[in-house]
C-alpha positions in Angstrom: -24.6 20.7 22.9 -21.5 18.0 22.3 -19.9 17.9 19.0 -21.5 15.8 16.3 -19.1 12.5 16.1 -17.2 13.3 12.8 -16.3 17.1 14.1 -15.1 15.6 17.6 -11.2 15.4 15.7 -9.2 13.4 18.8 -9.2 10.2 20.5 -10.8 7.1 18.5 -13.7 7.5 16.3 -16.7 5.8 16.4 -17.5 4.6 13.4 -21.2 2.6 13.9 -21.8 6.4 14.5 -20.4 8.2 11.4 -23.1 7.8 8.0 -23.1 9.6 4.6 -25.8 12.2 6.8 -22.8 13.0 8.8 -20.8 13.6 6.1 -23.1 16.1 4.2 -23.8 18.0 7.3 -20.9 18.4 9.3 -17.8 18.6 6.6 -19.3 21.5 5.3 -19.3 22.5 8.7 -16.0 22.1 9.5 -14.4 23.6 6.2 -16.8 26.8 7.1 -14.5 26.5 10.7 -11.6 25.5 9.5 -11.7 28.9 7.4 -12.6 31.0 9.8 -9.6 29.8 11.6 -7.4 30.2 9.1 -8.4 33.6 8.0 -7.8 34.7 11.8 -4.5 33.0 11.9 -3.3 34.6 8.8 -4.9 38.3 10.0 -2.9 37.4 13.5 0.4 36.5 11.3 -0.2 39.5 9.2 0.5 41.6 12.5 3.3 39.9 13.9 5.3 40.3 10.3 4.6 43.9 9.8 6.6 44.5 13.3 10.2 43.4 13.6 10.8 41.0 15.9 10.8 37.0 15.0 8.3 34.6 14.7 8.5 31.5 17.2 7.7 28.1 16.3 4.2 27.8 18.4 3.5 30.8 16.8 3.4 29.7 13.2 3.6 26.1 12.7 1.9 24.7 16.2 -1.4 26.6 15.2 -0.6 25.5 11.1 -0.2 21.8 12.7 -3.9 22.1 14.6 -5.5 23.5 11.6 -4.2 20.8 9.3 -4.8 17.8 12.1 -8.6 18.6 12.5 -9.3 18.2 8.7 -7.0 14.9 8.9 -9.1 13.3 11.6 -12.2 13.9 10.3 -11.5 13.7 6.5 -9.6 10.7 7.6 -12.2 8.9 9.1 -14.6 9.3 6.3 -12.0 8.1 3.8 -11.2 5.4 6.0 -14.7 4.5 6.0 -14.6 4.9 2.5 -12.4 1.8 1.8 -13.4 -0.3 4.1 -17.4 -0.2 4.2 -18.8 1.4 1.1 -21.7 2.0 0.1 -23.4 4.1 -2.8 -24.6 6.9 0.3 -21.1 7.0 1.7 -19.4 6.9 -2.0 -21.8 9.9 -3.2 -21.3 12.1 0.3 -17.2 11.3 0.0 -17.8 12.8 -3.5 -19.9 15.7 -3.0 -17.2 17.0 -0.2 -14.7 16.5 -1.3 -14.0 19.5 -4.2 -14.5 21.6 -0.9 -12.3 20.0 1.1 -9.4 20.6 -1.8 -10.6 23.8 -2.1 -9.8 24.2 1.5 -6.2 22.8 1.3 -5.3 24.7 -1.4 -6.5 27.9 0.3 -4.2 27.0 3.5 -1.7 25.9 1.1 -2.0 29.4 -1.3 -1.6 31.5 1.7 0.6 34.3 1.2 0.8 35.1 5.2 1.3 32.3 5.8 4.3 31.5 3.3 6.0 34.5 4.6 5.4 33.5 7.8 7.4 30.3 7.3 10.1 32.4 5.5 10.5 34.4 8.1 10.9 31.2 10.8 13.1 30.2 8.3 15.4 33.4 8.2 15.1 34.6 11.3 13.5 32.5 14.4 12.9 33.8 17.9 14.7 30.2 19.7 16.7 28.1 17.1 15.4 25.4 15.6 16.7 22.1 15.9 17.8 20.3 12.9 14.0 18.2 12.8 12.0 21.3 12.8 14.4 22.7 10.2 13.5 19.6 8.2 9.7 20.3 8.6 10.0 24.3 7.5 12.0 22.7 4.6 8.9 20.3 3.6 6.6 22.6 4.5 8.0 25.2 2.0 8.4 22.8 -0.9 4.8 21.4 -0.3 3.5 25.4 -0.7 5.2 25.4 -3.7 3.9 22.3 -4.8 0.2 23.4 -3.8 0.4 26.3 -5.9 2.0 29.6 -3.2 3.8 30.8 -6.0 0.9 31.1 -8.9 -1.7 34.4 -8.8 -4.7 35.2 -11.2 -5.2 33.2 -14.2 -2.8 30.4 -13.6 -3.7 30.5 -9.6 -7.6 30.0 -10.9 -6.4 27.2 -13.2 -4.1 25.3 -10.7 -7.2 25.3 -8.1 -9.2 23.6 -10.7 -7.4 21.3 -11.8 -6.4 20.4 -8.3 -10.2 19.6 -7.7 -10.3 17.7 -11.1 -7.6 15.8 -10.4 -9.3 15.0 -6.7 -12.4 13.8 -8.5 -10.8 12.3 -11.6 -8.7 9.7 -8.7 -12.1 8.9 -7.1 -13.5 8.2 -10.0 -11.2 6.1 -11.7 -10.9 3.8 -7.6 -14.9 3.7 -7.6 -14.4 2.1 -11.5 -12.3 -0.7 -10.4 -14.5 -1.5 -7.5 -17.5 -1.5 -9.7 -16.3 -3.3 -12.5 -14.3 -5.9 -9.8 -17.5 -6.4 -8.4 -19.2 -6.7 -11.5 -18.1 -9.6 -13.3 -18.8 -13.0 -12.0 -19.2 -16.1 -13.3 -21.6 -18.9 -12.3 -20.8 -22.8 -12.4 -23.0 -25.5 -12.0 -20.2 -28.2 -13.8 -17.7 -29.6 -11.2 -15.7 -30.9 -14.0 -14.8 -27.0 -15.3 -13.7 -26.2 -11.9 -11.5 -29.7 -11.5 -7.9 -29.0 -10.2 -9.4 -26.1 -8.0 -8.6 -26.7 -4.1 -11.4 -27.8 -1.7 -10.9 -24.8 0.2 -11.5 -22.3 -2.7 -14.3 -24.3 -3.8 -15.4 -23.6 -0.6 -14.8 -19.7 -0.8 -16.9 -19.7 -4.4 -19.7 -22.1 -2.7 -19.8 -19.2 -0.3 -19.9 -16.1 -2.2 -22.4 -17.8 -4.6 -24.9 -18.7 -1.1 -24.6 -14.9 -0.4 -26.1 -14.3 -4.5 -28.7 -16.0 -3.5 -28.0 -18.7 -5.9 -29.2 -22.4 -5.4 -27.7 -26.4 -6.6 -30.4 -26.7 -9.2 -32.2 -29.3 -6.4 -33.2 -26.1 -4.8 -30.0 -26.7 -2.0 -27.7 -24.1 -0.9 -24.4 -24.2 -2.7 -21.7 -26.4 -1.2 -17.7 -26.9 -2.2 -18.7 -30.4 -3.6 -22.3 -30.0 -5.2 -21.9 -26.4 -5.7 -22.9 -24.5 -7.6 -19.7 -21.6 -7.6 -19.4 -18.0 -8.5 -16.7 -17.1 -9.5 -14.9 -13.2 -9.2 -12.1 -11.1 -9.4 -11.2 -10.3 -6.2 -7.9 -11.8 -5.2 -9.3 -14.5 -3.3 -11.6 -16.1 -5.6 -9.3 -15.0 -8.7 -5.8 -16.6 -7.8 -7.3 -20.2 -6.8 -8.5 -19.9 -10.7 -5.5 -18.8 -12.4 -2.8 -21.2 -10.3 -5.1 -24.8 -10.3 -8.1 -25.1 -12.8 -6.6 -27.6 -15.3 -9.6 -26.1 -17.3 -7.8 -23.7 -19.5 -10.7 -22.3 -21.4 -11.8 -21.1 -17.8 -8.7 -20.0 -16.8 -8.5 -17.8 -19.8 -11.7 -16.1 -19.4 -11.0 -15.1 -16.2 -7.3 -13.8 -17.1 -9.2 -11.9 -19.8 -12.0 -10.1 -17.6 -9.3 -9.6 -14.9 -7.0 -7.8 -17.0 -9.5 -6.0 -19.3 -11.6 -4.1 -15.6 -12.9 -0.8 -16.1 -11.9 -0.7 -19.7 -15.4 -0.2 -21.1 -19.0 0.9 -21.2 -19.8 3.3 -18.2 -16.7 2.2 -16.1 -14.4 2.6 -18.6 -11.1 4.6 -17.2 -9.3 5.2 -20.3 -10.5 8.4 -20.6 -10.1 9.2 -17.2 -6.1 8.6 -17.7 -5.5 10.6 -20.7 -7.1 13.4 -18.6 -5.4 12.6 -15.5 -1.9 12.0 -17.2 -2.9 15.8 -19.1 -3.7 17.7 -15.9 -0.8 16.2 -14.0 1.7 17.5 -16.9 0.0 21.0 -16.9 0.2 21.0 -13.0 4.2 20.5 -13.4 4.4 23.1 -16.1 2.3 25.4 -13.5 5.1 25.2 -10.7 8.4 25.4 -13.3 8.7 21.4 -13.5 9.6 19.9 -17.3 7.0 17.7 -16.1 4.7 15.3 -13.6 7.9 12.9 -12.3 10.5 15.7 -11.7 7.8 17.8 -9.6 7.1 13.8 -7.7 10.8 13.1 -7.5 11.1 16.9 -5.8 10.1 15.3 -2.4 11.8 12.1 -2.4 15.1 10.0 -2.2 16.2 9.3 -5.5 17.4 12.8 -6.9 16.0 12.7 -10.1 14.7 10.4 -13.0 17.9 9.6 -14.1 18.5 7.7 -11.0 16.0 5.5 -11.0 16.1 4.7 -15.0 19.5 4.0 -14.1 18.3 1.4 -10.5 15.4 0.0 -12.8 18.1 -0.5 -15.8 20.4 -2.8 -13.4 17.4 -4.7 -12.0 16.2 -5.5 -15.7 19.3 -6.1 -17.2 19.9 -8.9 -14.2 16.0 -9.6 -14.2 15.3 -10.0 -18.1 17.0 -13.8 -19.1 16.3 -15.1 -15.9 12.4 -14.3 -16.7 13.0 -16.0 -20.2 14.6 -19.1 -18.8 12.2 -19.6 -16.2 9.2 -19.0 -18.9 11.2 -21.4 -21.3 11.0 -24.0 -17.9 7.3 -23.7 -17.7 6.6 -24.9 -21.9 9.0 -27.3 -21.0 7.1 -28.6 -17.8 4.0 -28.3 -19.9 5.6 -29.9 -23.0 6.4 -33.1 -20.0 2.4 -33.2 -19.5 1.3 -33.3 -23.1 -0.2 -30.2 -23.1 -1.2 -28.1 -26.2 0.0 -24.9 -24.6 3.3 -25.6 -24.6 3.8 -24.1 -28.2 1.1 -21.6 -27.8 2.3 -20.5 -24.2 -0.2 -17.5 -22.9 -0.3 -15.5 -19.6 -2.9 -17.3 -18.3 -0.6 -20.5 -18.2 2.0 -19.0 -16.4 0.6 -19.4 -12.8 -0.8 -22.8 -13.4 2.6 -24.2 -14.6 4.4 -22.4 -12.4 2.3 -24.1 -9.6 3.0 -27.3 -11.4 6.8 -26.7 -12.0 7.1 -25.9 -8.2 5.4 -29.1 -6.9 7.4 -31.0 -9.5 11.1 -29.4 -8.2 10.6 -29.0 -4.6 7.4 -31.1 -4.2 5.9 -28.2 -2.6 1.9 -27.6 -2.9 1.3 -23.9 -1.4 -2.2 -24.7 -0.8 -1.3 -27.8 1.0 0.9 -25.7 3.6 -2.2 -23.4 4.6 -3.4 -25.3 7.7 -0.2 -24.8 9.3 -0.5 -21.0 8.6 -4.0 -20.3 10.6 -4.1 -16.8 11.2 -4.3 -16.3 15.0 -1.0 -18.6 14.9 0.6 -16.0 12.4 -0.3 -13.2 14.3 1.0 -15.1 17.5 4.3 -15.7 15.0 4.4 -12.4 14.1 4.1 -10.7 17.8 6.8 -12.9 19.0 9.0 -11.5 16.2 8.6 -7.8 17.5 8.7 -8.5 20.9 12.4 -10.3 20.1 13.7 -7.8 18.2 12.1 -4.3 19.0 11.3 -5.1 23.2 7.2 -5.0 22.6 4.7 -6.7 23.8 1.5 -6.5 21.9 -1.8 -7.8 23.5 -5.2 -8.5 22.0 -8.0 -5.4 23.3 -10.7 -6.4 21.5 -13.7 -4.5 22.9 -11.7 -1.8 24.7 -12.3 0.3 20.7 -15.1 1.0 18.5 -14.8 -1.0 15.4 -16.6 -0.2 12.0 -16.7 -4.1 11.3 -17.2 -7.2 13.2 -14.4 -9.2 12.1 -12.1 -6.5 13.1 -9.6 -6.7 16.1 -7.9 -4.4 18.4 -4.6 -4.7 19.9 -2.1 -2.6 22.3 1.4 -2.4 21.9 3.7 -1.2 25.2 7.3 -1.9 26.3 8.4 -4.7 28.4 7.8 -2.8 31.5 4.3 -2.6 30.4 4.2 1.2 29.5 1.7 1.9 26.8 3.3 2.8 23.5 0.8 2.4 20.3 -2.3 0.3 19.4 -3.2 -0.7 16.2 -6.6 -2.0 14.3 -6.4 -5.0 12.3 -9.3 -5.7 9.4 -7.7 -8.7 8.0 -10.7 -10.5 5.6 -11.8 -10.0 2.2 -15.0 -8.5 1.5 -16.0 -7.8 -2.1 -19.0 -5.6 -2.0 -17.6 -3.1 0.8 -14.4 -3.2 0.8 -11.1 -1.8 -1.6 -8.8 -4.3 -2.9 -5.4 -5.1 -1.6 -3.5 -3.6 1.3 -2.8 -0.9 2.9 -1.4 0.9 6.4 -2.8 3.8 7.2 -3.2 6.7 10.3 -5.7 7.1 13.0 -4.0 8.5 15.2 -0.8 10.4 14.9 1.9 10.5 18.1 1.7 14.0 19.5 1.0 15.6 22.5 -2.8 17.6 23.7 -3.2 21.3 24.7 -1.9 19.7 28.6 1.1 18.1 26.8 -0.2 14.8 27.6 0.9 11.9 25.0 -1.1 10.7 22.6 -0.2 7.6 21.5 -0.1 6.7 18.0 -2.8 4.1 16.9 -2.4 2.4 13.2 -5.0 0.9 10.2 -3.8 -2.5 9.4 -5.9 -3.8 5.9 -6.0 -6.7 4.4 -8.1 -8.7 1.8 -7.1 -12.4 2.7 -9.1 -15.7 2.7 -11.7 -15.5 5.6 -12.5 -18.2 8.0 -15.1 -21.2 6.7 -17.5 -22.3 8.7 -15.7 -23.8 12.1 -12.3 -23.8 9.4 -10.7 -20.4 10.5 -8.7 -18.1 7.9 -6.0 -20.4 6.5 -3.4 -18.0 5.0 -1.1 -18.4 1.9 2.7 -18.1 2.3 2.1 -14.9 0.0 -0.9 -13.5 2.6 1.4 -14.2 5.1 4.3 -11.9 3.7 1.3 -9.3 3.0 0.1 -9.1 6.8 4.1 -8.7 7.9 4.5 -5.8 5.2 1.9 -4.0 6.1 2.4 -4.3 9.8 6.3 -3.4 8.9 4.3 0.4 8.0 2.4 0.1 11.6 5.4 -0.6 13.2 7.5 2.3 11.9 4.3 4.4 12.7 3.8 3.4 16.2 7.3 3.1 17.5 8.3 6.7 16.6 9.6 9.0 19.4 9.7 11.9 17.4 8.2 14.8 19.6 7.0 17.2 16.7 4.0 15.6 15.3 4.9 16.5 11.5 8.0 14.3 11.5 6.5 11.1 13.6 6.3 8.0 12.6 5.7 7.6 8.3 4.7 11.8 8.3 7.5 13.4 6.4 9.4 10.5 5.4 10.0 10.2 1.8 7.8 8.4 -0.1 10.7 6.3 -1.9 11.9 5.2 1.8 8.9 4.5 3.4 8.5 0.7 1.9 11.9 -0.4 3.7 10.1 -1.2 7.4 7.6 -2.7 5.5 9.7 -4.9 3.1 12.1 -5.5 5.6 9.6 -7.0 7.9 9.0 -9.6 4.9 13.0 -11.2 5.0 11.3 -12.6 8.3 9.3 -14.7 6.9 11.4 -17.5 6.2 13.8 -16.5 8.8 13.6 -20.4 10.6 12.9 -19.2 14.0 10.5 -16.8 12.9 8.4 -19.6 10.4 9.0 -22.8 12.2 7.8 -20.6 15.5 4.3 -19.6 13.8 3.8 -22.4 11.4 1.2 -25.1 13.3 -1.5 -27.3 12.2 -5.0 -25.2 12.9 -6.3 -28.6 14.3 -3.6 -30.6 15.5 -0.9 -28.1 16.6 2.0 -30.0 15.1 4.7 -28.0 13.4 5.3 -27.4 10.0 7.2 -30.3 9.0 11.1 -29.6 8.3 11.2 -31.1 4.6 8.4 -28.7 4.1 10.5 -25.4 5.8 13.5 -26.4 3.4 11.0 -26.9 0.4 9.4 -22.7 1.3 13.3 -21.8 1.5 14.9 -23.8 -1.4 11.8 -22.3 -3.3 12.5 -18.6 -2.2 14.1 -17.5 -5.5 11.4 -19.7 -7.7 10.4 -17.9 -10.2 11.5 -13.5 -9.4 13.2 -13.1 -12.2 9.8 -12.5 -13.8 8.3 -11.4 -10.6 11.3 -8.7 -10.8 11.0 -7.7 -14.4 6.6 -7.6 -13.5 7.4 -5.2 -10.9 10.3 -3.0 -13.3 7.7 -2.5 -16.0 5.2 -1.6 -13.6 7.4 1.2 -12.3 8.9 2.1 -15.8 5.4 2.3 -17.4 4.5 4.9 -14.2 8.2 6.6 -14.9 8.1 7.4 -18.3 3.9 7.8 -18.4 4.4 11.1 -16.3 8.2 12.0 -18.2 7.9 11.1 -21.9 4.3 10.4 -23.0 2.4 13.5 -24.6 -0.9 13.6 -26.6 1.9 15.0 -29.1 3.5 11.6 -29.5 0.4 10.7 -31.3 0.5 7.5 -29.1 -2.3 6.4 -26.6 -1.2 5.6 -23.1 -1.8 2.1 -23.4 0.1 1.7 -27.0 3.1 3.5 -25.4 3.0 1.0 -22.4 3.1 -1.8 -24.8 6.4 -0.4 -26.4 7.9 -0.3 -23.0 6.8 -4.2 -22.5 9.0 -4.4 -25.5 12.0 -4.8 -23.5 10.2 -5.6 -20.1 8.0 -8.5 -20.5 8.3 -11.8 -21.9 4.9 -12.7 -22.9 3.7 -9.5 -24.6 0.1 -8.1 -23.1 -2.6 -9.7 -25.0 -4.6 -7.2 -27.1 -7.6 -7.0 -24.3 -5.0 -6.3 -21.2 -6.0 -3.2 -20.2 -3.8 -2.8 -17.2 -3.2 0.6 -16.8 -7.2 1.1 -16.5 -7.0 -0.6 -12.9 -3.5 0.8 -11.9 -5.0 2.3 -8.8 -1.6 3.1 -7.7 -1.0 5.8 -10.0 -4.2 6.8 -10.9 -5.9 6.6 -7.6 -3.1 6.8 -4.6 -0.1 8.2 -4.1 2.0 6.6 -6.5 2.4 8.4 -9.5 5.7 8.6 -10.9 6.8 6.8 -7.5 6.3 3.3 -8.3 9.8 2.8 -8.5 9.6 2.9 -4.6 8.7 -0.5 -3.8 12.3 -1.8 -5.8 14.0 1.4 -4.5 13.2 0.8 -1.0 13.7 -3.0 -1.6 17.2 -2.7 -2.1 17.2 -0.7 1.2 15.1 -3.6 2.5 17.4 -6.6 1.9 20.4 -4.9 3.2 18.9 -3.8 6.1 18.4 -7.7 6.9 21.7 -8.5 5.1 23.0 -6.5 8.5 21.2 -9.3 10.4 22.5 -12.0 7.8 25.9 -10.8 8.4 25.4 -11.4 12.4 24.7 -14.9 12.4 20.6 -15.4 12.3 21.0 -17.8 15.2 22.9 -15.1 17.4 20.2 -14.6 19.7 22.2 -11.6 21.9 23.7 -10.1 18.2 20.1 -10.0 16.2 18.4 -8.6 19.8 21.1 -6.1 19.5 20.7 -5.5 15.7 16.9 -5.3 15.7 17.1 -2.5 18.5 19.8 -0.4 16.5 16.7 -0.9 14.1 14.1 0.2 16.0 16.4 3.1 17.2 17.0 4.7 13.7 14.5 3.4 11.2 11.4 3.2 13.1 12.3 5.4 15.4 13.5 8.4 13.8 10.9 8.8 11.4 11.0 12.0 9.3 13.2 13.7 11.1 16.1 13.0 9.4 16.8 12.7 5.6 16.6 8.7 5.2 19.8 8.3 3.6 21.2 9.8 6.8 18.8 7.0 9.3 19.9 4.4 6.6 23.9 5.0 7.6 23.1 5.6 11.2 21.7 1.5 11.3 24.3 0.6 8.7 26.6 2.6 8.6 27.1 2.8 5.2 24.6 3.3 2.3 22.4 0.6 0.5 23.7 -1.8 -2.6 21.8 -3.7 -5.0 24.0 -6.8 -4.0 22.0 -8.2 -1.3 18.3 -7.7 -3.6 20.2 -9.6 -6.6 21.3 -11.9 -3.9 18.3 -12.8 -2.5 16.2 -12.7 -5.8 18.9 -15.1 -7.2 19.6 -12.8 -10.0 23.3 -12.7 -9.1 24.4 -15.0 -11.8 22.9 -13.4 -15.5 23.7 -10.0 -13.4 26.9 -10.2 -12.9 
């Protein structure tokens, strides 16, 4: 009898073959294995400690490594599947499982054997351990303590429950946002409400409204001209509103239902965050941390909270009047067009005058540059890119991989001899009713070697949400989709061009979490690098270039506006900081009132009385972000001087970037976690990271200095 498809744990899934059925049947399954297994491994541990000779490696953390993988693959895949094609029978079966499949990891991670097994290794190895495996024992050790090795009886029973709380709490609160994303819309049948709105995102709202079921009131299907539109708050159908509809009424009642999701009724998640915010604090208090952001900051770069208060402080403090001015420019530029607003300025106007101010300053329309951004030209753009600075070649595969989608593509990445290296998935469009928001990198396959010690290559997620093609119109992408597809591929890259032999220090595993944005924001300097854009950047029909006024308008426009994108981005990660380090029930102060005191000093336009923001911050409520927000500007700074390196060469040094980008590839995305990243940081610099180069580049150099 073959394995059912979900239990086959190696090589790529197939996911037309993989439903909620599968799930109920054969996870249970596999945690009943996966126990078994463990128990034997511990019982065979047990005997190899009570004699006196040392533990090996393939002894302790080679079986440990198996164990763990088996659970990832399958797990994996039904998580995966879970973002990207839900459905109420997949989301109820992920559910149901998943208490059992905590309850497994916190078993493996409980194990007294198995702890004293890695002590042991630790002490007192059979071979010595080079300095990456000594840097995996470390990790492992600190992760046992974080899963609760340490705790027995009452406060061991109460850890393992509020584990599985937490678990379900997370899912809970990402199903909300989904459901209450999903659930608002808006119908027009007036063109004149939706006047200022581009063609092409009337087109997008014609679209979704046809897939309603909804019909022009002569009984005609809904087109971009005649309509009618329904409107949404996924990114794609949200944005268009908020930057062009010169109806403001309309614009505000879309900011309002945007920033007020899962705040209410059955989907409301403010509950769900007290209880989250409560267990987290009692789960630091369980393993001898003051609380949640010093047992987070335990695994990662910064050394403690101090440090990062301290980084967010200097990125405010430079951040904070540039936001005013630039806010103080848009009621002017409003003030210009007669507009009430401009003494009654509200964050719903802030994107429409800011699109206005930047047409009006560098005559640049952002949706008038999307033809020359097509996506199979940006990928082409973006290919090019790696093959010039990392020696790959990456090749379309479609067909040669199952897919869970049919918009999804498959591509292989190998040297420039031709040698396979990685391959990745890419699932690039937006689709409301299936699929999470935003996006994201993940594993399929980690780079290891089999029982034979053949390779296995490693093979990346690539998800987006972006604009999908129209009709015979393919997917026109926005300067900002753009930068999201080279970030996330910045993550596959790092994954995929790892040579890192021990599997628990390859590619993003074991890297901490506050250094694993740099590849990723690093990737985004490119895109205005003028090889790089002008290379990419062609007319879907015609093929003409972007035209040069319009490059110079993309790059004189490159600091428009980040001081309040900075300062956005600071209270983000000081609301996530100070949530899991200061706030209390005791402070008699609700989550959200205590985030409104921190926007005392970190917004500009106060949060109107309905934002609700924290009840979709997915991040930290739902990923892996809690009390590590601060890692997108902490790895930022890393980020813009890693290309400041490349700066510093002369961009149009062909021989000198070449050389550059593969001291890159050598240390960065190469070395993975098997080195602390300060020390890969110095190896490619040769010195550690300054602010200078983000204030630089943000054009905050002036009010911070």
């Amino acid at each position: 009898m073959t394995n059912p498809e979900l239990l086959r744990g190696q090589g790529l899934p197939r996911f037309e073959a993989i439903d909620a059925s599968q799930v109920e049947t054969h996870i249970p399954a596999l945690i009943q294995d996966l126990g078994e297994q463990l128990s034997a491994l511990e019982f065979t541990l047990q005997q190899r400690l009570s004699d006196t000779t040392a533990l090996s490696w393939d002894e302790v953390m080679t079986p440990l490594h198996n164990l763990g993988e088996r659970l990832r693959w399958s797990w994996g895949v039904v998580s995966h599947l879970n973002g990207v094609c839900n459905s109420s029978e997949l989301r109820e079966a992920h559910a149901a499982q998943q208490p059992e499949v905590v309850r497994f990891s916190n078993r493996a991670g409980q194990s007294q054997v198995i702890h004293q097994a890695l002590e042991s290794l630790q002490r007192n190895p059979s071979h010595p351990l080079d300095s990456t495996q000594i840097r995996i024992l470390d990790a492992e050790l600190l992760s046992m303590r974080h899963r609760g090795v340490g705790l027995s009886g009452a406060a061991k029973e109460s850890f393992n429950e509020a584990s599985e709380q937490l678990a379900s709490l997370s899912t809970r609160f990402s199903n909300h946002v989904l459901d209450a994303t999903q659930g608002w819309t808006l119908l027009v049948h007036d063109a004149e409400q939706l006047k200022g709105i581009p063609e092409r995102a009337l087109q997008a709202l014609a679209a979704a409204a046809k897939d309603a079921g909804d019909q022009h009131r002569d009984g005609q299907d809904p087109t971009a001209l005649e309509g009618p539109w329904r409107l949404g708050l996924d990114m794609p159908r949200y944005l268009p509103v908020l930057t062009y509809a010169d109806k403001r009424t309309l614009r505000e009642t879309v900011y309002r239902a945007q920033v007020s999701r899962a705040s209410s009724g059955d989907l409301d998640n403010t509950p769900l965050i007290e209880e989250i915010l409560d267990l987290r604090t009692h789960q630091a208090a369980r393993l001898g941390y003051q609380n949640w952001a010093e047992r987070s900051l335990a695994s990662k770069m910064a050394d403690n909270v101090e440090a990062v208060e301290q980084l967010l402080e200097e990125l405010r403090a430079a951040a904070l009047p540039v936001a005013e001015q630039e806010i103080d420019e848009l009621r002017d530029c409003a003030r210009r067009h007669g507009a009430t607003e401009a003494d009654e300025f509200s964050p719903w106007d802030v994107s429409y005058w800011a699109e206005k101010l930047r047409q009006e300053r560098f005559n640049l329309n952002q949706e008038e540059l999307r033809p020359w951004f097509p996506l199979p030209q940006v990928l082409d753009g973006l290919f090019h890119l790696c093959e010039r600075l990392f020696s790959i070649q990456i090749e379309p595969a479609d067909g040669e991989a199952p897919i869970w989608h049919q918009d999804v593509r498959f591509f292989r990445v190998s040297d420039q001899e031709g040698q396979p290296l990685a391959a990745f998935y890419l699932d690039p469009f937006s689709r409301p009713a299936s699929k999470r928001g935003g996006a994201w990198m993940d594993e399929c396959l980690n780079r290891s070697r089999n029982s034979e010690g053949e390779l296995i290559h490693p093979v990346a997620y690539l998800i987006c949400n972006q604009t999908p093609p129209a009709g015979d119109v393919p997917s026109l992408m926005s300067f900002e989709e753009v930068e999201t597809l080279f970030h996330e591929f910045g993550h596959g890259l790092q994954h995929m061009l790892t040579t890192v032999e021990h599997p628990q220090a390859a590619g993003i595993n074991n890297v901490e979490w506050d250094a694993v944005e740099l590849p990723s924001q690093f990737m985004e300097n490119w895109c205005l690098d003028r090889q790089t854009l002008m290379g990419m950047a062609r007319h879907w029909k015609t093929g003409e270039p972007l035209p040069e006024e319009d490059y110079n308008k993309l790059r004189n426009s490159r600091t428009f506006m980040q001081g309040c994108g900075t300062l956005r981005q600071v209270h983000f990660a000081l609301t996530d900081l100070r949530l899991h380090s200061a706030w209390s029930p005791d402070l008699g102060q609700s989550p959200d009132a205590f985030r409104r005191s921190i926007a005392d000093n970190t917004t500009v336009l106060p949060p109107i009385p309905e934002d609700r923001f924290l009840c979709a911050f997915g991040h930290i409520f739902a990923g892996g972000y809690s009390a590590g927000y601060y890692s997108y500007k902490w790895a930022e700074v890393l980020s813009a001087d890693a290309f400041a390196a490349f700066e510093e060469v002369g961009l149009d040094q062909e021989a000198e970037v070449q050389a550059t980008g593969e001291r890159f590839r050598n240390t960065v995305l190469s070395l993975g976690g098997s080195q602390r990243p300060a020390d890969v940081y110095k190896s490619f610099r040769g010195r550690t990271a300054s602010t200078d180069a983000l204030i630089r580049h943000s054009g905050l150099a002036a009010a911070g200095r």
